[in-house]
N, C-alpha and C positions, 0 to 999 in steps of 0.2 A: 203377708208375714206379720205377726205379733212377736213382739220377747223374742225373737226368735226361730220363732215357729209358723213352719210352711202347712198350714192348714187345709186340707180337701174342700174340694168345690162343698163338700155339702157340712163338712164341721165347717167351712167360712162362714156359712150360712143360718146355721147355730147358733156360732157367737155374734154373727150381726142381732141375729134376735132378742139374745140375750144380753149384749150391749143395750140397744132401744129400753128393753124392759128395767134393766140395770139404771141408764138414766133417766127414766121415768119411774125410780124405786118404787116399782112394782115386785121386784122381788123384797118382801118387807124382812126374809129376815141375814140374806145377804146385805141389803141397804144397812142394817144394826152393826156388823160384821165386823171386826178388822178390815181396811184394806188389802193389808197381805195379812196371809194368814199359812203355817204351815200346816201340809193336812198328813205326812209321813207321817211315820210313828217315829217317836223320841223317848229314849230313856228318863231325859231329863228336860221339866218344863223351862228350868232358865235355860238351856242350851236352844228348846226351841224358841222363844223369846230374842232370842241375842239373833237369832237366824232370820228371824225376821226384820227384826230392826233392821239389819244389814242389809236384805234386800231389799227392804223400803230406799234405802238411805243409796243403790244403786240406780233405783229407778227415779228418784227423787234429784239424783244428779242427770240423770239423760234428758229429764224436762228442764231444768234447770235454764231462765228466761223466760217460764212460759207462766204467764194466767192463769194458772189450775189452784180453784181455791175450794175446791170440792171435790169427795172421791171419783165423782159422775166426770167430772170434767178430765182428770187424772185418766180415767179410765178411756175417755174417746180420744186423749192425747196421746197414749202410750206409743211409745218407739217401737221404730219393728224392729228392731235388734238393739241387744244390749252388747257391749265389749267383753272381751274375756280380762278377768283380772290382768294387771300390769306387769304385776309379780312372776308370772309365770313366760314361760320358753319352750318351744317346741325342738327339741334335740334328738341325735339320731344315735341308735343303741351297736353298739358295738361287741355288746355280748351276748350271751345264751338269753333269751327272751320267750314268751308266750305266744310266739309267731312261727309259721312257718318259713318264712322271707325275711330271716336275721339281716340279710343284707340294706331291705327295704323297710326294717322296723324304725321308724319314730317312738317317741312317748312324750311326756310333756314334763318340765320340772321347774322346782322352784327359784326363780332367778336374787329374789332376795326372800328372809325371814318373814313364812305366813302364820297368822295366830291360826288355833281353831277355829270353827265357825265362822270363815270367810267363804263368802260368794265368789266362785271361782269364776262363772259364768252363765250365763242359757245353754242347756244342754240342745244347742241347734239342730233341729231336723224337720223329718214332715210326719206330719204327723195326721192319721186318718181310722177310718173304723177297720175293724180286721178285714173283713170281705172285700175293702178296697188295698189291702196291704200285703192279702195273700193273691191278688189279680194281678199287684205288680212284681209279686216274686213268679210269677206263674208266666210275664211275658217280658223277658228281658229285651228281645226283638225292638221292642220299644222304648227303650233307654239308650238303644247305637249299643247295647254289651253284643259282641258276639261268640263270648265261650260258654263253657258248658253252662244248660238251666240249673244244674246244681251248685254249683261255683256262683252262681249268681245269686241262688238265695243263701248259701253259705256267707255272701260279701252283705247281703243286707240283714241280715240275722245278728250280724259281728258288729253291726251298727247301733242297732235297734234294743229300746227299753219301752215296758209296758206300762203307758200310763192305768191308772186303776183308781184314782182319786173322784171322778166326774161327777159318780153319784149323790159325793158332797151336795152338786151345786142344787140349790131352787132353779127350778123353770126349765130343766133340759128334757128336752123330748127323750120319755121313760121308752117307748116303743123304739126309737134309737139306741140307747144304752141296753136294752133287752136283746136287740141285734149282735151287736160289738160286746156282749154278756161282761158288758163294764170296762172292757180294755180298748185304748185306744192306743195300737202300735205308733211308734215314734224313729224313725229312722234318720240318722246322720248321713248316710253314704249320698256322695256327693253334692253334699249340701250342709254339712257341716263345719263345724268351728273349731280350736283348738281341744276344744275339752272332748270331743271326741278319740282324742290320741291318746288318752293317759289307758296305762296296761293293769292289766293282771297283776297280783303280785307273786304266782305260783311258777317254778324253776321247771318244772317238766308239767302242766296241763293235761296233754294227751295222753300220756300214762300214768299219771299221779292226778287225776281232777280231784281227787276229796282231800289233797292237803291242807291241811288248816291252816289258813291263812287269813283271817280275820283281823290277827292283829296285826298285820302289816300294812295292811287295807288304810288309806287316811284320809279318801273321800267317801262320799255316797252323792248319788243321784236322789236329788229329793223333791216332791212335787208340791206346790206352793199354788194356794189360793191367791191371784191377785184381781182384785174386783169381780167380776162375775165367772172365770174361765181358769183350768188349771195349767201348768206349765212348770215342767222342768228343770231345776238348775243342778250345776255341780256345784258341794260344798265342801269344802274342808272338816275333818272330824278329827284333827291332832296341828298340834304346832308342826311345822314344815321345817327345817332348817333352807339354807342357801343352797342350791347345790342336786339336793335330794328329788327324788322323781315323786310326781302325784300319782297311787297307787290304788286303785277300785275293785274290789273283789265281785267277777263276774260270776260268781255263783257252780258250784259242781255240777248244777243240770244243765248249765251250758256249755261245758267243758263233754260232759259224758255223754250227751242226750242231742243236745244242740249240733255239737260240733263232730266229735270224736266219730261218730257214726257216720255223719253223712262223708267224712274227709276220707271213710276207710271205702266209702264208697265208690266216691268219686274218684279216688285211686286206682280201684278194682275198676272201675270204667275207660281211664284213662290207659290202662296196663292190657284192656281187650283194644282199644283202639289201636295201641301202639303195635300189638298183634297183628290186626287185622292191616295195619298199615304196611308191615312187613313181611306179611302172605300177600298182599296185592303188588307190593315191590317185587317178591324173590316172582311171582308169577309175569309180570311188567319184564322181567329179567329173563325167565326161561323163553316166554315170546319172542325177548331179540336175538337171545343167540338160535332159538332153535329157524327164525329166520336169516340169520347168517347163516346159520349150517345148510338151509334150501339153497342157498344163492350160491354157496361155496360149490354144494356139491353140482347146482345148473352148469356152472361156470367150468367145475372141471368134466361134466357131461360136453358140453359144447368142444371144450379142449381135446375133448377123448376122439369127439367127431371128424375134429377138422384135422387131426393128424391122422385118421382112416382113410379120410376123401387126400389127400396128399401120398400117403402112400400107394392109394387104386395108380393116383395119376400118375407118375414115378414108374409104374410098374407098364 
Protein backbone atom coordinates (compact mmCIF):
# COMPACT_ATOMS: atom_id res chain seq x y z
CA UNK A 1 0.00 0.00 0.00
CA UNK A 2 1.09 3.58 -1.01
CA UNK A 3 -0.99 7.12 0.03
CA UNK A 4 -3.24 4.83 0.48
CA UNK A 5 -3.63 2.74 -2.01
CA UNK A 6 -3.88 -1.05 -2.19
CA UNK A 7 -2.27 -1.63 -5.51
CA UNK A 8 -2.53 -5.03 -7.85
CA UNK A 9 0.10 -7.51 -8.13
CA UNK A 10 0.91 -6.02 -11.50
CA UNK A 11 0.18 -1.96 -10.99
CA UNK A 12 2.63 -2.75 -7.75
CA UNK A 13 4.91 -3.64 -10.30
CA UNK A 14 4.55 -0.51 -12.38
CA UNK A 15 5.20 1.58 -9.74
CA UNK A 16 8.24 -0.49 -8.55
CA UNK A 17 9.47 0.29 -11.95
CA UNK A 18 8.80 3.53 -12.18
CA UNK A 19 10.06 4.26 -8.64
CA UNK A 20 13.80 2.84 -9.77
CA UNK A 21 13.59 4.93 -12.92
CA UNK A 22 11.97 7.97 -10.77
CA UNK A 23 15.23 7.68 -8.54
CA UNK A 24 17.55 7.32 -11.01
CA UNK A 25 15.76 10.50 -12.81
CA UNK A 26 15.44 8.77 -15.85
CA UNK A 27 12.21 10.10 -16.35
CA UNK A 28 13.81 13.72 -17.18
CA UNK A 29 10.72 15.48 -17.42
CA UNK A 30 8.92 14.15 -14.18
CA UNK A 31 12.46 14.45 -12.46
CA UNK A 32 11.83 18.83 -13.60
CA UNK A 33 8.28 18.28 -12.23
CA UNK A 34 6.65 19.52 -9.08
CA UNK A 35 6.77 16.93 -6.56
CA UNK A 36 3.03 17.21 -6.13
CA UNK A 37 1.45 18.28 -8.77
CA UNK A 38 -2.37 18.44 -9.39
CA UNK A 39 -3.42 16.84 -12.57
CA UNK A 40 -7.81 17.44 -12.27
CA UNK A 41 -9.09 20.00 -13.86
CA UNK A 42 -9.53 23.37 -11.96
CA UNK A 43 -11.42 26.48 -12.62
CA UNK A 44 -8.85 28.24 -10.94
CA UNK A 45 -4.96 28.20 -10.99
CA UNK A 46 -4.49 29.61 -7.33
CA UNK A 47 -7.06 27.22 -6.06
CA UNK A 48 -5.07 24.42 -7.73
CA UNK A 49 -1.91 25.91 -6.21
CA UNK A 50 -3.07 26.10 -2.61
CA UNK A 51 -4.27 22.20 -3.25
CA UNK A 52 -1.07 21.33 -3.55
CA UNK A 53 0.73 23.10 -1.29
CA UNK A 54 -1.59 21.52 1.27
CA UNK A 55 -0.83 18.14 0.20
CA UNK A 56 2.65 18.68 0.09
CA UNK A 57 2.52 20.15 3.45
CA UNK A 58 0.44 16.43 4.52
CA UNK A 59 2.94 14.31 3.30
CA UNK A 60 5.63 16.37 4.36
CA UNK A 61 4.21 16.02 7.90
CA UNK A 62 3.97 12.00 7.82
CA UNK A 63 7.90 11.93 6.96
CA UNK A 64 8.37 14.43 9.45
CA UNK A 65 12.06 12.87 11.32
CA UNK A 66 13.07 11.43 8.30
CA UNK A 67 16.29 12.32 5.88
CA UNK A 68 14.51 13.15 2.82
CA UNK A 69 16.46 15.91 1.21
CA UNK A 70 15.50 14.97 -2.26
CA UNK A 71 12.17 14.41 -4.15
CA UNK A 72 13.92 10.69 -5.01
CA UNK A 73 14.24 10.15 -1.46
CA UNK A 74 10.72 11.71 -0.42
CA UNK A 75 9.49 9.53 -2.94
CA UNK A 76 11.03 5.83 -1.77
CA UNK A 77 10.03 7.08 1.85
CA UNK A 78 6.46 7.77 1.32
CA UNK A 79 3.85 6.46 4.01
CA UNK A 80 1.41 3.81 3.04
CA UNK A 81 -1.26 5.65 4.42
CA UNK A 82 -2.02 9.01 5.21
CA UNK A 83 -4.74 10.06 8.07
CA UNK A 84 -7.89 11.41 7.31
CA UNK A 85 -8.19 15.17 8.41
CA UNK A 86 -8.89 15.76 12.23
CA UNK A 87 -11.58 17.93 11.62
CA UNK A 88 -13.80 15.54 10.35
CA UNK A 89 -16.43 12.64 12.32
CA UNK A 90 -18.02 9.79 10.98
CA UNK A 91 -21.81 10.30 12.22
CA UNK A 92 -24.98 8.34 11.71
CA UNK A 93 -28.03 9.85 9.63
CA UNK A 94 -31.02 9.84 11.01
CA UNK A 95 -33.01 11.15 8.10
CA UNK A 96 -34.08 10.65 4.56
CA UNK A 97 -30.73 10.03 2.78
CA UNK A 98 -29.33 8.69 -0.54
CA UNK A 99 -29.44 5.21 0.82
CA UNK A 100 -31.42 2.56 0.85
CA UNK A 101 -30.65 1.32 4.61
CA UNK A 102 -31.56 4.78 6.34
CA UNK A 103 -31.29 2.73 9.30
CA UNK A 104 -27.61 1.67 8.49
CA UNK A 105 -26.53 5.24 6.77
CA UNK A 106 -23.37 6.97 8.10
CA UNK A 107 -21.82 10.11 6.43
CA UNK A 108 -19.08 12.02 7.58
CA UNK A 109 -19.09 15.76 8.77
CA UNK A 110 -17.36 18.56 9.99
CA UNK A 111 -16.42 18.34 13.65
CA UNK A 112 -14.84 21.80 13.67
CA UNK A 113 -14.57 24.99 11.02
CA UNK A 114 -12.81 23.57 7.50
CA UNK A 115 -11.44 26.43 4.87
CA UNK A 116 -11.68 25.49 1.27
CA UNK A 117 -9.06 23.69 -0.33
CA UNK A 118 -8.34 21.35 2.56
CA UNK A 119 -6.96 17.82 2.10
CA UNK A 120 -9.49 15.82 3.66
CA UNK A 121 -7.63 12.70 3.02
CA UNK A 122 -6.57 9.54 0.60
CA UNK A 123 -9.41 8.52 -1.05
CA UNK A 124 -8.50 4.79 0.29
CA UNK A 125 -8.82 1.79 -1.87
CA UNK A 126 -7.56 -0.76 -4.41
CA UNK A 127 -6.89 0.11 -6.88
CA UNK A 128 -6.12 -2.10 -10.41
CA UNK A 129 -6.58 -2.21 -14.31
CA UNK A 130 -10.38 -2.68 -15.32
CA UNK A 131 -10.06 -6.46 -16.38
CA UNK A 132 -8.80 -7.08 -13.05
CA UNK A 133 -11.79 -5.12 -11.36
CA UNK A 134 -14.47 -6.44 -13.52
CA UNK A 135 -12.85 -10.27 -12.48
CA UNK A 136 -13.50 -9.30 -8.89
CA UNK A 137 -16.94 -7.98 -9.41
CA UNK A 138 -17.59 -11.05 -11.46
CA UNK A 139 -16.38 -13.51 -8.36
CA UNK A 140 -17.73 -12.42 -5.14
CA UNK A 141 -17.31 -16.27 -3.97
CA UNK A 142 -13.84 -15.01 -3.35
CA UNK A 143 -14.23 -12.29 -0.97
CA UNK A 144 -16.46 -14.71 1.92
CA UNK A 145 -19.68 -12.19 0.08
CA UNK A 146 -22.37 -14.84 -0.21
CA UNK A 147 -25.52 -12.68 -1.61
CA UNK A 148 -26.47 -12.07 -4.68
CA UNK A 149 -23.52 -11.30 -7.70
CA UNK A 150 -25.47 -8.31 -8.42
CA UNK A 151 -25.57 -6.85 -4.85
CA UNK A 152 -22.10 -7.48 -5.08
CA UNK A 153 -21.10 -5.52 -7.81
CA UNK A 154 -23.80 -2.95 -6.79
CA UNK A 155 -21.55 -2.72 -3.25
CA UNK A 156 -18.30 -2.30 -5.25
CA UNK A 157 -19.61 0.04 -7.93
CA UNK A 158 -20.98 2.44 -4.65
CA UNK A 159 -17.33 2.35 -3.78
CA UNK A 160 -15.51 2.81 -6.60
CA UNK A 161 -14.08 6.14 -8.66
CA UNK A 162 -12.12 6.09 -11.89
CA UNK A 163 -8.73 6.98 -11.86
CA UNK A 164 -8.10 8.58 -15.56
CA UNK A 165 -4.86 10.71 -14.79
CA UNK A 166 -1.89 7.97 -15.70
CA UNK A 167 -1.37 9.03 -18.98
CA UNK A 168 0.16 12.15 -17.52
CA UNK A 169 3.02 10.09 -16.30
CA UNK A 170 6.55 9.47 -18.39
CA UNK A 171 7.67 5.78 -18.51
CA UNK A 172 4.25 3.76 -17.94
CA UNK A 173 3.83 0.95 -20.03
CA UNK A 174 1.64 2.49 -23.02
CA UNK A 175 0.54 -1.21 -23.98
CA UNK A 176 -0.91 -1.35 -20.17
CA UNK A 177 -2.81 1.94 -20.19
CA UNK A 178 -4.02 0.79 -23.86
CA UNK A 179 -5.54 -2.33 -22.03
CA UNK A 180 -7.15 -0.35 -18.94
CA UNK A 181 -8.15 2.30 -22.11
CA UNK A 182 -6.68 4.85 -19.35
CA UNK A 183 -8.74 3.94 -16.38
CA UNK A 184 -7.75 2.49 -13.52
CA UNK A 185 -10.76 1.59 -11.15
CA UNK A 186 -10.23 2.35 -7.55
CA UNK A 187 -12.41 0.77 -4.96
CA UNK A 188 -12.92 1.58 -1.20
CA UNK A 189 -15.37 -1.46 -0.17
CA UNK A 190 -13.62 -2.93 2.54
CA UNK A 191 -10.76 -1.37 2.60
CA UNK A 192 -11.51 1.96 3.01
CA UNK A 193 -11.23 5.00 5.25
CA UNK A 194 -13.46 7.76 6.50
CA UNK A 195 -13.84 9.63 3.30
CA UNK A 196 -15.42 6.83 1.76
CA UNK A 197 -18.59 7.65 3.88
CA UNK A 198 -19.40 11.24 2.77
CA UNK A 199 -23.07 11.04 0.71
CA UNK A 200 -24.85 12.44 -2.07
CA UNK A 201 -26.25 15.61 -1.75
CA UNK A 202 -29.50 14.52 -3.74
CA UNK A 203 -33.12 14.08 -1.32
CA UNK A 204 -34.67 11.38 -3.57
CA UNK A 205 -31.46 9.82 -6.19
CA UNK A 206 -33.52 7.00 -7.46
CA UNK A 207 -36.34 8.89 -8.71
CA UNK A 208 -34.89 12.34 -9.10
CA UNK A 209 -31.01 11.48 -10.25
CA UNK A 210 -30.72 14.69 -12.48
CA UNK A 211 -31.38 17.06 -9.66
CA UNK A 212 -29.01 19.69 -9.69
CA UNK A 213 -27.11 19.66 -7.03
CA UNK A 214 -23.84 20.82 -7.72
CA UNK A 215 -24.07 23.46 -5.49
CA UNK A 216 -24.43 21.63 -2.57
CA UNK A 217 -21.64 19.41 -3.42
CA UNK A 218 -18.45 20.82 -1.16
CA UNK A 219 -15.93 18.08 -1.94
CA UNK A 220 -14.45 16.47 -5.03
CA UNK A 221 -12.16 13.52 -5.46
CA UNK A 222 -9.20 14.83 -7.21
CA UNK A 223 -6.21 13.04 -8.62
CA UNK A 224 -2.77 14.36 -7.58
CA UNK A 225 0.57 13.70 -9.19
CA UNK A 226 2.96 12.92 -6.28
CA UNK A 227 6.57 11.79 -7.63
CA UNK A 228 6.26 9.44 -10.38
CA UNK A 229 2.46 7.77 -9.63
CA UNK A 230 -1.09 9.15 -9.35
CA UNK A 231 -3.53 9.00 -6.46
CA UNK A 232 -6.50 10.17 -5.10
CA UNK A 233 -7.58 12.38 -2.46
CA UNK A 234 -10.69 14.10 -0.94
CA UNK A 235 -10.67 17.81 -0.88
CA UNK A 236 -12.80 20.41 0.24
CA UNK A 237 -14.14 22.90 -2.41
CA UNK A 238 -16.11 25.48 0.15
CA UNK A 239 -15.69 26.68 3.74
CA UNK A 240 -17.29 23.80 5.88
CA UNK A 241 -18.87 25.12 8.98
CA UNK A 242 -18.97 22.99 12.46
CA UNK A 243 -21.45 20.62 12.41
CA UNK A 244 -22.30 20.40 8.49
CA UNK A 245 -21.91 17.11 6.59
CA UNK A 246 -19.11 16.66 3.70
CA UNK A 247 -21.18 16.40 0.53
CA UNK A 248 -19.82 14.92 -3.00
CA UNK A 249 -21.88 14.96 -5.97
CA UNK A 250 -21.74 11.32 -7.43
CA UNK A 251 -22.85 12.13 -10.72
CA UNK A 252 -26.62 11.40 -12.69
CA UNK A 253 -24.95 8.33 -14.52
CA UNK A 254 -24.45 6.88 -11.45
CA UNK A 255 -27.64 7.46 -9.97
CA UNK A 256 -29.64 6.35 -13.33
CA UNK A 257 -27.27 4.02 -15.14
CA UNK A 258 -25.10 2.82 -12.41
CA UNK A 259 -27.46 2.20 -9.76
CA UNK A 260 -31.21 2.71 -10.36
CA UNK A 261 -31.20 -0.06 -13.01
CA UNK A 262 -29.42 -2.77 -11.58
CA UNK A 263 -31.47 -2.17 -7.96
CA UNK A 264 -34.70 -2.45 -10.04
CA UNK A 265 -33.11 -5.41 -11.06
CA UNK A 266 -32.13 -6.98 -8.40
CA UNK A 267 -35.38 -6.34 -6.96
CA UNK A 268 -37.24 -8.12 -9.74
CA UNK A 269 -34.79 -11.12 -8.89
CA UNK A 270 -35.16 -10.99 -5.34
CA UNK A 271 -39.42 -10.62 -5.78
CA UNK A 272 -38.99 -14.21 -8.38
CA UNK A 273 -37.00 -15.71 -5.62
CA UNK A 274 -39.23 -14.83 -2.81
CA UNK A 275 -41.90 -16.57 -5.29
CA UNK A 276 -40.33 -19.41 -6.00
CA UNK A 277 -39.61 -19.74 -2.20
CA UNK A 278 -43.22 -19.69 -1.50
CA UNK A 279 -44.22 -22.17 -4.43
CA UNK A 280 -41.63 -24.57 -2.92
CA UNK A 281 -43.14 -23.84 0.80
CA UNK A 282 -47.02 -23.99 -0.18
CA UNK A 283 -45.75 -27.37 -2.33
CA UNK A 284 -43.30 -28.56 1.06
CA UNK A 285 -46.92 -27.89 2.72
CA UNK A 286 -49.32 -29.83 0.41
CA UNK A 287 -46.70 -32.97 0.87
CA UNK A 288 -47.40 -32.90 4.45
CA UNK A 289 -50.69 -32.75 4.89
CA UNK A 290 -51.53 -34.60 1.88
CA UNK A 291 -49.26 -37.20 3.80
CA UNK A 292 -51.19 -36.84 6.89
CA UNK A 293 -54.34 -37.26 5.09
CA UNK A 294 -52.64 -41.13 3.81
CA UNK A 295 -51.88 -41.89 7.25
CA UNK A 296 -55.24 -40.62 8.67
CA UNK A 297 -57.12 -42.30 6.18
CA UNK A 298 -54.61 -45.93 6.75
CA UNK A 299 -55.39 -45.59 10.32
CA UNK A 300 -59.03 -45.22 9.92
CA UNK A 301 -58.74 -48.22 7.24
CA UNK A 302 -57.07 -50.35 9.92
CA UNK A 303 -59.92 -48.94 12.58
CA UNK A 304 -62.74 -49.95 9.97
CA UNK A 305 -60.86 -53.59 9.88
CA UNK A 306 -60.54 -54.34 13.34
CA UNK A 307 -64.00 -53.59 14.25
CA UNK A 308 -65.19 -56.02 11.22
CA UNK A 309 -62.87 -58.85 12.67
CA UNK A 310 -64.59 -58.20 16.29
CA UNK A 311 -67.80 -58.22 15.14
CA UNK A 312 -67.33 -61.94 12.71
CA UNK A 313 -66.08 -62.84 16.39
CA UNK A 314 -69.18 -61.68 18.58
CA UNK A 315 -71.32 -63.17 16.10
Amino acid sequence: MVLGQFLSPLLSQQFTCQLQLYKRRQLKRLASAPFVQLLSRMESETHARQLEHNLQRCIARSLEGAAAATPEDIMAGLAADLPVHASVEPYAISGPSSSLDVEKQRGLRAEAHMSAWTIVGPYRGRTCLQAEYHSMCDAPAAWDFGGDPLEWRMKMDAYATNLECFEELEGLDKAMLAKSHDIFPCSALMCGNATALVNDPRRDPLNNPEEPVAHLANTRILEFRVGCWVFPFLATTKDITKGAPLLYDYGTAYWREGFAERLQLLETRRALEATASKHTQLQDEYKRMAAALTAAQERNQALQQALQGNGSGSS
